[in-house]
C-alpha positions, 0 to 999 in steps of 0.5 A: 393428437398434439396441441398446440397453445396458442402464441398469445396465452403462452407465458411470457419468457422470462427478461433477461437481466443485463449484467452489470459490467465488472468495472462498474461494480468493482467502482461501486464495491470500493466507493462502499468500503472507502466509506466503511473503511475510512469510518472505522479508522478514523473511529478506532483510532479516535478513541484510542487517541482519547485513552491516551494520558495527557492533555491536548491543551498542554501540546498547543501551550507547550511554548507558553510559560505561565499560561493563564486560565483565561488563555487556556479556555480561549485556545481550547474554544478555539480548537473545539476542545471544550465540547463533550467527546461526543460532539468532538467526534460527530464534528471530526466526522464532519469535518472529514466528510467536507475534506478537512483533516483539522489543524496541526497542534505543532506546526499551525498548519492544515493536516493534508498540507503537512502530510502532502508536504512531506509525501512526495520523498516517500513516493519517490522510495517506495516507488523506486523499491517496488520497480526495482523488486519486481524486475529483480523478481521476473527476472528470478523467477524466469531464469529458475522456474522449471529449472534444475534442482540445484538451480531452484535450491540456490534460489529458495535459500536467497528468498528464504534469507532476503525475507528473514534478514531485519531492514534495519540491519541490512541498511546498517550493513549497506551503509558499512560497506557501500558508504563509510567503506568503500564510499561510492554512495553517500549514506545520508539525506536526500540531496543526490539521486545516489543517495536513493540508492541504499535505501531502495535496496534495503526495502526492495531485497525483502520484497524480491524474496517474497514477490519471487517465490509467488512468481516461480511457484506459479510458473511451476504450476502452469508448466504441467498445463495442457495449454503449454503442451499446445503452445510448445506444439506450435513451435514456441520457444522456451524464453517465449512460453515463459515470457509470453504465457507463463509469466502473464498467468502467473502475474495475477497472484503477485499483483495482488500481493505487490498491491498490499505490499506497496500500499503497506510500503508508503505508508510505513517507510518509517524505519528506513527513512529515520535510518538514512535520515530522510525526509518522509510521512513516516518520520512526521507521523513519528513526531506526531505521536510523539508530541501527541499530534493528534489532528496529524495522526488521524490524518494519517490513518485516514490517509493509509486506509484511502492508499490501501483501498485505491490502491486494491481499486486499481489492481482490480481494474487491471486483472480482467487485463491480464487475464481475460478469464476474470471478466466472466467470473461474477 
């Protein structure tokens, strides 16, 4: 004999709960790292700042002779550089929460205007770098995923070399050849569009060895796929199965890595920029250290940790894009 328990003792199903969307959390996710991240970096680099030998005071007076005791402690009221560390330090924070990076020592000027005056030919390099390697590396890794062996070797010993090869002595070379040789470039400034291009392709040959190998090892992978075999039973050629398929599969990977790699780029062009003798935050930040710019250098810390992060934010954004897998995973 069955029973049957009547509808209104039956224990309530359980409510299901929405899950939050993929982009509200990854929005969430970087909001809390931006505070943790930005936080450590400008305490790290702080203290480090601190334990450096020398005087402050002694880089805001540098063009002063003579400089009376009355004269230091009023500049060193002014900057807030008579307060213990630790109030130094909560009024930094402070200060960095309010959008105020402090004043540089050097030139008298706000540190975001000195490092935004200066950012827009670093932009423009490492810009143009980036574009310039990952065309040059879908295109590559088209042409010899899946290829013949000799065809894969003559392309690993050009990633294995472009990777190994310094950037200074590729530029060095570059330069030799392209400018005081054979001039068809001029190897210095930032006065034509031609003279952007050495230094692009001195910070985008190493780029295209890494950014390739990612590329056509992972098109390698996805050929042995059962979804190429299906793809291949519709009628789909070969440049349209790589083109179409495999290089969207395989993209996710080297996204993720041109995104640390881009990040790393405008903020450390610094090498490429005092070789060219170009202007840029790299070779601002150089002096800074330099003449012991303190406000400037923490600026900067600040600044690459909110590139680095925003950076990771929007590649995030745009992965479930490319493949819709990712908007399942949790």
């Amino acid at each position: 004999m069955t029973t049957t328990v009547p509808e209104r003792i039956r224990p309530a199903a359980p409510a299901r709960r929405r899950a939050i969307p993929r982009w509200l959390r990854v929005l969430l996710r970087s909001v809390f790292d931006l505070v943790l991240v930005v936080w450590l970096a400008a305490t790290l680099a702080y203290l480090a700042l601190r334990l450096v030998p020398g005087d402050p005071l002694d880089v805001l007076l540098s063009g002063v002779q003579d400089a009376t005791p009355e004269m230091r402690a009023a500049i060193a009221a002014q900057y807030g550089l008579d307060q213990p560390v630790i109030v130094q330090y909560l009024g930094y924070l402070g200060g960095v929460l309010r959008g105020d990076l402090g004043t540089s020592y050097l030139r008298g000027a706000p540190v975001t205007e000195v490092l935004f005056s200066e950012l827009a030919p670093t932009v423009e390099l490492t810009v143009a770098a980036m574009l310039m390697a990952v065309l040059a590396s879908i295109g590559i890794a088209l042409a010899t995923s899946g290829r013949r062996r000799a065809v894969r070797f003559l392309s690993q010993s050009f990633e294995i070399v472009a990777v190994s090869v310094p950037s200074f002595w590729l530029g060095i070379v570059l330069m030799t050849v392209f400018s005081f040789g054979l001039r068809w470039v001029p190897a210095f400034g930032n006065e034509t569009p031609a003279a952007l291009i050495l230094p692009v392709i001195t910070l985008a040959v190493p780029l295209v060895g890494v950014i390739t190998q990612i590329l056509r090892e992972r098109m390698e992978h996805q050929l042995h796929e059962p979804f190429v075999t299906t793809i291949r039973a519709r009628g789909v050629g070969e440049a349209g199965l790589r083109s179409r398929h495999l290089l969207r599969h395989a993209s996710v990977p080297a996204l993720t890595l041109s995104s640390i790699i881009f990040g790393s780029l405008l903020t450390g062009t610094v090498i490429i920029e005092t070789l060219f003798a170009r202007p840029g935050i790299g070779r601002v930040i150089v002096m800074a250290l330099q003449n012991r710019d303190v406000p400037v250098v923490l600026g900067f810390v600040i600044f690459a940790a909110l590139v680095f992060i925003v950076i990771n934010t929007v590649v995030d954004l745009l992965l479930p894009l490319i493949d819709p897998r990712l908007k399942e995973q949790r």
